[in-house]
N, C-alpha and C positions, 0 to 999 in steps of 0.2 A: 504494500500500500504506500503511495507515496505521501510521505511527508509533509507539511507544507505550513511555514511559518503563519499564524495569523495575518501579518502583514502582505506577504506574499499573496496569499490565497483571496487579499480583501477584492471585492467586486464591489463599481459604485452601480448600483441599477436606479434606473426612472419609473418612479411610480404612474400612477394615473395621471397626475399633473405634474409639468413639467417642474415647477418649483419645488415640488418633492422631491429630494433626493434618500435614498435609503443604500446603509454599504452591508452587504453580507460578508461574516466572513466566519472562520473557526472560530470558537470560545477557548476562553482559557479562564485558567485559575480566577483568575481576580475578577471575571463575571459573575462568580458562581453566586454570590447573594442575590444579585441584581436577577439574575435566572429566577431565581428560589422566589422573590416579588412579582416577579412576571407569571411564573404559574401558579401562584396563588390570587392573580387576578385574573385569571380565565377560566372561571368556572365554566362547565362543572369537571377540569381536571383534576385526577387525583396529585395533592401536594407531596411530593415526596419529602427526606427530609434534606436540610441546605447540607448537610455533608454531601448527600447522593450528588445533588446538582454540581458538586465539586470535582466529585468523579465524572461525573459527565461532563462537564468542562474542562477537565484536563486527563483523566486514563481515555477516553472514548472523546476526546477531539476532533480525531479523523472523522467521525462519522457522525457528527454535530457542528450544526450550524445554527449564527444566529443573526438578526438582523435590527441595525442601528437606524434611529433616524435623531442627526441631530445632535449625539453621543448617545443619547437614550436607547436602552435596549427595548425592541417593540416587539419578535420574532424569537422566534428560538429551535430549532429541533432537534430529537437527541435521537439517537440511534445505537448499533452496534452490527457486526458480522456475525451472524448464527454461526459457533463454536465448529460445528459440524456439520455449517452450510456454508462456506467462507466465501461464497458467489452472491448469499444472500443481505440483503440488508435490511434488520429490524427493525423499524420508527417507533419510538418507545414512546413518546409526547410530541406532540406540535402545538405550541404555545401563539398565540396572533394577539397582542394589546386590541383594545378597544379603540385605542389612537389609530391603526395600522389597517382595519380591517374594510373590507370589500376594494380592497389593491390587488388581489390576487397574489399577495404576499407569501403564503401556506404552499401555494402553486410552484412559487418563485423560487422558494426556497428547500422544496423537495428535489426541482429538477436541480439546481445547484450543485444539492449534494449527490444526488446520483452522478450527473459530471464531473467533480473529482475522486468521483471513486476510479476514474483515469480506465473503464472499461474492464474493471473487473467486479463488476455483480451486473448479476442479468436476474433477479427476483427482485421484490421488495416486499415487504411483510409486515403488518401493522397487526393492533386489534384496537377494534372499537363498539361500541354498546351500539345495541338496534335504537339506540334515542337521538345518538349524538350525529342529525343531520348534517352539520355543517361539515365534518369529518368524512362522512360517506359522501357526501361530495364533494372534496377536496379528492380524497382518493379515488372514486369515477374518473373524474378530470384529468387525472394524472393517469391512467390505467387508456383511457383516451388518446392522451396525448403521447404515452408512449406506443400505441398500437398495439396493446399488449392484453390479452385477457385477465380479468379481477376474478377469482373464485373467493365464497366465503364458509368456512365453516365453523365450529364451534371450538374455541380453543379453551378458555376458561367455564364454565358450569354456574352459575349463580348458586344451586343449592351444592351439586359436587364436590366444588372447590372453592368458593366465598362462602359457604355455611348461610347462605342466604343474606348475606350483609352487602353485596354490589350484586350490581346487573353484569347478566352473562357477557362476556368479553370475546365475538365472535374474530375469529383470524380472517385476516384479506389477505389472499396470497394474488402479485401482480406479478406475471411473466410467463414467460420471459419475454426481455428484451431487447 
């Protein structure tokens, strides 16, 4: 997987309106709080705790991205490589500010990071609750835009395996692509 400093990797992209400008780029360490306030204001994602978002901003960098507008973090997404799918890429949160939203930002910032993965994953792999609209269509979209078939099946259980305390967490598997 290639490397690639924060700096290196920033992209300035144009939002809807020209005087928006917004820069994607890796996270690192010293986002992680700022991370940790941004997916506590996006309900209804589960908040992890600000350690995790640490590690997700610096062990699993590569494969999270997030997005500034202004210095402000508005964007965010974490991900990893299935252990024993190393083609695959798992999105584990997509965070969007309320500031940020209907830019197609979530769009912007999946294909992103699929393009530095420099062509080495041809899957992509999420889960998300049968409630969470705005998610099944981000992912459509993407699954669309890569011409690539979306299947979905059950990966989490609500009574199985949350004991009844979250809603079933179904898997999207997109690919290949």
């Amino acid at each position: 997987m290639a490397q690639l400093s924060p700096e290196i990797s920033s992209t300035t992209k144009q939002s809807a309106s020209a005087a928006d400008l917004l820069t994607l780029r890796h996270p690192t360490a010293e986002d992680g709080a700022s991370i940790h306030a941004l997916i506590d204001e996006c309900k209804p994602l589960d908040t992890n705790s600000m350690y995790c978002n640490l590690l997700q901003a610096s062990h699993f960098c590569d494969t999270a991205i997030l997005a500034e507008k202004e210095g402000q973090i508005v964007g965010f997404i974490s991900g990893y490589r299935i252990p024993n799918q190393p083609k695959t890429l798992f999105v584990w949160q997509v965070a969007v500010s309320s500031k940020a939203r209907g830019l197609g930002l979530a769009s912007r910032m999946l294909t992103t990071l699929i393009e530095q993965q420099n062509g080495e994953v041809n899957h992509l792999h999420t889960s998300i609750t049968a409630g969470n609209d705005a998610s099944w269509n981000t992912f459509r979209r993407l699954a669309k835009t890569l011409n690539a078939p979306l299947n979905e099946s059950v990966l989490f259980d609500k009574a199985k395996h949350f004991d009844g305390h979250h809603d079933s967490e179904m898997l999207v598997e997109i690919g290949p692509f």
